[in-house]
C-alpha positions as CSV (number, residue, x, y, z in Angstrom):
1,X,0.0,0.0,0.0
2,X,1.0,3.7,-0.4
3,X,1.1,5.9,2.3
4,X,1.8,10.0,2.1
5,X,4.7,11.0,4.2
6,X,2.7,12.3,7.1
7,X,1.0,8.9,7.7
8,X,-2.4,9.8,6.5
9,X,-4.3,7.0,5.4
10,X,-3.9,4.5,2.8
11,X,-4.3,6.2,-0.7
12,X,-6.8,2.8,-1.7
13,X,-8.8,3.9,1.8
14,X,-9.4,7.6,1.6
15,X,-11.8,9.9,-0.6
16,X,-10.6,13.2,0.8
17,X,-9.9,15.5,-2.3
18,X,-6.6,16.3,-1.7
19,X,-5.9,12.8,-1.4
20,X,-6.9,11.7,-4.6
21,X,-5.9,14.8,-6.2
22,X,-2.5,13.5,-5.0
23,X,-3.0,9.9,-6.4
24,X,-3.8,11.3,-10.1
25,X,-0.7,13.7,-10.3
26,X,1.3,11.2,-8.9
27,X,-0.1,8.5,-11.7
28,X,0.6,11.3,-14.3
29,X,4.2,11.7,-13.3
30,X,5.0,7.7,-13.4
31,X,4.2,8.0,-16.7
32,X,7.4,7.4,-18.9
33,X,6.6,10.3,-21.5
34,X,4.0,12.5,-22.3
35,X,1.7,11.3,-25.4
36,X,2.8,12.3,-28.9
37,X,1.1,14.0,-31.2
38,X,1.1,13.2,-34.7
39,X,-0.9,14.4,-37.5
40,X,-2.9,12.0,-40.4
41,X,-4.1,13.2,-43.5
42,X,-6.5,10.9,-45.2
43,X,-8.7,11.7,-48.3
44,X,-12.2,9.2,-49.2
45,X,-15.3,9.5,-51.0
46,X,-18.9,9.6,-51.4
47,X,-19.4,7.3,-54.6
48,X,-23.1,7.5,-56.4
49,X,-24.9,6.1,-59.0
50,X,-28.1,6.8,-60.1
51,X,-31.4,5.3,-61.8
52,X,-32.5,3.1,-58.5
53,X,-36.2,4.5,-58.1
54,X,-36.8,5.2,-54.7
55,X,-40.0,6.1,-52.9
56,X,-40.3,10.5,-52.3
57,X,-39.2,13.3,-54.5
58,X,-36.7,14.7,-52.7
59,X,-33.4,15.9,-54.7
60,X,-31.5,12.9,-53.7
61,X,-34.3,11.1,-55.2
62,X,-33.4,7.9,-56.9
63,X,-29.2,8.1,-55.7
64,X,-27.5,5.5,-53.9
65,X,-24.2,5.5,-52.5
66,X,-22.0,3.1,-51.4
67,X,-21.2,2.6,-47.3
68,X,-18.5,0.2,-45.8
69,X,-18.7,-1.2,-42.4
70,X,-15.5,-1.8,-40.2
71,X,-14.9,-3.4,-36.5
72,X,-16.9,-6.3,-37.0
73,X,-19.7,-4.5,-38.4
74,X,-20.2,-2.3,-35.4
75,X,-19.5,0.7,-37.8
76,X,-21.0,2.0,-41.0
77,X,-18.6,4.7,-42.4
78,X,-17.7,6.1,-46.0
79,X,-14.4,4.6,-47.7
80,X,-11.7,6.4,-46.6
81,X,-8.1,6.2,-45.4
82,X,-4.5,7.3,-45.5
83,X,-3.0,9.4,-48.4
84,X,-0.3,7.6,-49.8
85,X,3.1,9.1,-50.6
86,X,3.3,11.2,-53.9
87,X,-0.2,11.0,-54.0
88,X,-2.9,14.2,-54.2
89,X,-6.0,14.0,-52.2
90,X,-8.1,13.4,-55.4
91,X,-6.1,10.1,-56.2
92,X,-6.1,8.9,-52.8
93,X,-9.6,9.0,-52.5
94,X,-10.0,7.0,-55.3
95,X,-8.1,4.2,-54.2
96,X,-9.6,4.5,-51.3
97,X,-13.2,3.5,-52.5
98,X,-11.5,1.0,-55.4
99,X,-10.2,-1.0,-52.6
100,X,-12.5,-0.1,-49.9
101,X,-16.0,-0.9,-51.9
102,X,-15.4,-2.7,-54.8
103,X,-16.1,0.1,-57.0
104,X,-14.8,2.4,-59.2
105,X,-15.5,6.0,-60.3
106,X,-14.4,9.7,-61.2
107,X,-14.2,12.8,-59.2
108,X,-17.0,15.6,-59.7
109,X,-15.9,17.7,-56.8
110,X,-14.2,18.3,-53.5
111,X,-17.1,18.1,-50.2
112,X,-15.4,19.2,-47.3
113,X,-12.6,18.4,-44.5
114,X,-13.6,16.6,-41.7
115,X,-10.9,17.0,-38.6
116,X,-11.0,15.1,-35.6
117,X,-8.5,13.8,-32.8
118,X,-8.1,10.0,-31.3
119,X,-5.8,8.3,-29.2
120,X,-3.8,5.2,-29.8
121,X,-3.7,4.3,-25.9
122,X,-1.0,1.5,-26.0
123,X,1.6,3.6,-28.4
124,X,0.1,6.7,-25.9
125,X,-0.2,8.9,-29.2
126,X,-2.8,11.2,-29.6
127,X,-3.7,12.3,-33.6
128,X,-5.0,15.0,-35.0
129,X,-6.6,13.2,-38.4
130,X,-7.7,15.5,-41.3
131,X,-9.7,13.6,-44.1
132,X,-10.6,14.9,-47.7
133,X,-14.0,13.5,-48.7
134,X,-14.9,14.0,-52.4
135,X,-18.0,13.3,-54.6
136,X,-17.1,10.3,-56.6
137,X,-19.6,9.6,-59.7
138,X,-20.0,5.4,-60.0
139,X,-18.3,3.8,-63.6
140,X,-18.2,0.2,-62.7
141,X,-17.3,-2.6,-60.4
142,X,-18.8,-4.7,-57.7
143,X,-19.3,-3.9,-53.8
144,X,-18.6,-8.1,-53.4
145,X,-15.2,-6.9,-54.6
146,X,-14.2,-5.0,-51.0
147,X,-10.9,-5.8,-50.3
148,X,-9.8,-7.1,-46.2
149,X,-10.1,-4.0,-44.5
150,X,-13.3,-3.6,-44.5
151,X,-16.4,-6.1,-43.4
152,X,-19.0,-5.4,-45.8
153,X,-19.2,-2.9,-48.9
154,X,-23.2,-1.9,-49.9
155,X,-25.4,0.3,-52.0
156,X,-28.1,2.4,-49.9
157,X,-30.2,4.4,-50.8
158,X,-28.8,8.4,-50.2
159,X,-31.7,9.0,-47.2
160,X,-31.0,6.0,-45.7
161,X,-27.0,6.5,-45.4
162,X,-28.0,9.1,-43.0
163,X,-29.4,6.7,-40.8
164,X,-27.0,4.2,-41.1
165,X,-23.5,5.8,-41.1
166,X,-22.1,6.0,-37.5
167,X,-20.2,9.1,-37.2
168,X,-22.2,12.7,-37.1
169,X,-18.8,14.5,-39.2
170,X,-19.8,11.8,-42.2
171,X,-23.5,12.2,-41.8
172,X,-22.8,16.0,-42.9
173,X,-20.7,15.1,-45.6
174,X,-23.9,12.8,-47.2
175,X,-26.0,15.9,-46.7
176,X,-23.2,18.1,-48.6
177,X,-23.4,15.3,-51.6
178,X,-27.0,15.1,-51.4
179,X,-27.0,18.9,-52.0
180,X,-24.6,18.9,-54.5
181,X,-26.2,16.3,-56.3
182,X,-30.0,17.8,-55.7
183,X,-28.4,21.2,-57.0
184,X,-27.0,19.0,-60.5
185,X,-29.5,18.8,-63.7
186,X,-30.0,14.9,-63.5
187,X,-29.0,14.4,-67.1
188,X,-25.4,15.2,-65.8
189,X,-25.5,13.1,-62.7
């Protein structure tokens, strides 16, 4: 057991504030280095087709895009990942879905940046990841075609990615593309 140098009680034994205040800084000090930070730059994509009639007639009537579920299919996310070297954003994120979904398309246009920070608790790194989605129009290919990384590759319906993808930041992004897309005359989507 740990005792403080005037005697007080057991550390494990008392709930007096100062007590515990002590216990944290002293955890924080055994500590053999403060967390790094690093920085990850990843670029994905939101990849459509159209022509599947869908029930309503709102703009993103009749689009599906495709969704890819990772961790054991406890998340549904878009395809993204990490920007290889000598490669532009653009590129990247179509690698990403090629290998990712199955499928392969073209760029339209940039959506947006989505930023967010994590930590790797056993290398004690925190990151600060950065990930360019863009709108990516379908050409071919098959989701059964995913490669490893991911679970499962499908086609949904644009309304009903909403519901399904996990993380708010890439809920947005599906609402950008659905804008985009609802803002395009539909002989050029």
């Amino acid at each position: 057991m740990i005792y403080e140098e005037r005697n007080w009680l057991p550390y494990e034994s008392s709930n007096h504030p100062a007590i515990q205040s002590h216990i944290k800084r002293q955890t924080l000090n055994t500590m053999s280095r403060p967390p790094s930070i690093k920085k990850r730059i990843s670029s994905g994509g939101v990849i459509y087709r159209s022509g599947t009639n869908h029930a309503g007639g709102s703009p993103g009537d009749g689009i599906d895009v495709a969704i890819v579920a990772v961790r054991g299919g406890k998340a549904w996310c878009l395809p993204k990942g990490i920007i290889d070297k000598g490669e532009d954003p653009p590129t990247a994120a179509l690698r990403e879905v090629r290998e990712e979904t199955g499928l392969s398309g073209s760029i339209v246009q940039e959506i947006g940046r989505v930023s967010y920070w994590y930590f790797l608790k056993e290398e004690m790194i925190r990151i600060h990841k950065t990930v360019h989605f863009f709108l990516v129009k379908y050409i071919h290919g098959s989701t059964d075609d995913h490669d490893h990384e991911v679970d499962e590759a499908r086609w949904v319906p644009i309304d009903d990615a909403f519901k399904k993808l996990t993380y708010k930041s890439e809920r947005d992004i599906v609402r950008k593309a659905k804008e985009i897309l609802g803002n395009m005359p539909k002989a050029q989507r």
